[in-house]
Steps between C-alpha positions, in 0.01 A plus 500: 500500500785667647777326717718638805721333669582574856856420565466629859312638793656836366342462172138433629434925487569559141313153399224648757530849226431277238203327594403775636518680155283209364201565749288784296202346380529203721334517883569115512800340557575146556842339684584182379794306640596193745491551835826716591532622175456870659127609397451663821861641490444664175161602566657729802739642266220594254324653728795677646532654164125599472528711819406218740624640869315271702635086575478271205464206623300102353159500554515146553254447794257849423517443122505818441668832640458862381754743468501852370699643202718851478112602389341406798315225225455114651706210384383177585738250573355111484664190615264172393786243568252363793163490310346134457211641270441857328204560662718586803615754295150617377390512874772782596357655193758452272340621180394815657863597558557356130234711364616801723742644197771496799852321450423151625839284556415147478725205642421171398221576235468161381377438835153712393568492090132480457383869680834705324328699213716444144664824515791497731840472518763205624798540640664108508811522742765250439781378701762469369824442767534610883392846449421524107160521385377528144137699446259475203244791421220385263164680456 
């Protein structure tokens, strides 16, 4: 497990390099963290690092939005804050994009805990004051 802690919005790009660091071998990645704790905020930094041009923005209503990589590869973003039952999540064909091999980024994976194959990795966000934020990496 490593920690980070994010002291600032100005620290969120070299915390971003870290995680980032952590991804090979992984094409899941899970976002835990109360609401506000900045999943979605961290997720666009991520993928500003990965070579993300397009608008990062919460999948909240879609579930799921695609983006493209500096390698022209997909990233799938997923938001299941909303979902009553997994199968909603099965019926946009969830564990297609799981199985894909594609970096998945998961917010609220507890929400669907039961489709997320055992290999992945979490990223727990913290807060920690107004703007402070401590994250967790396990495998």
């Amino acid at each position: 497990m490593l920690t980070i802690d994010i002291p600032n919005l100005a620290a969120l790009p070299a915390a971003a390099q870290q995680v980032r660091d952590a991804l090979p071998g992984h094409s899941i990645v899970c976002f835990e963290g109360e609401m506000g704790a900045g999943k979605t905020t961290f997720i666009k930094e991520l993928c500003r690092s990965l070579g993300v041009a397009d608008e990062v923005s919460s999948p909240t209503f879609s579930l799921v939005n695609e983006y493209r990589d500096a390698q022209n590869q997909p990233i799938y973003h997923f938001d299941f804050y909303r979902l009553d039952d997994p199968r909603e999540a099965e019926g946009i064909g969830a564990l297609e994009y799981f199985d894909s091999g594609y970096l998945c980024l998961i917010e609220w994976p507890s929400r669907i805990e039961a489709l997320l194959p055992p290999d992945r990795l979490l990223i727990t966000l913290t807060v920690t004051g107004l703007e402070t934020r401590e994250l967790k990496i396990e495998s």
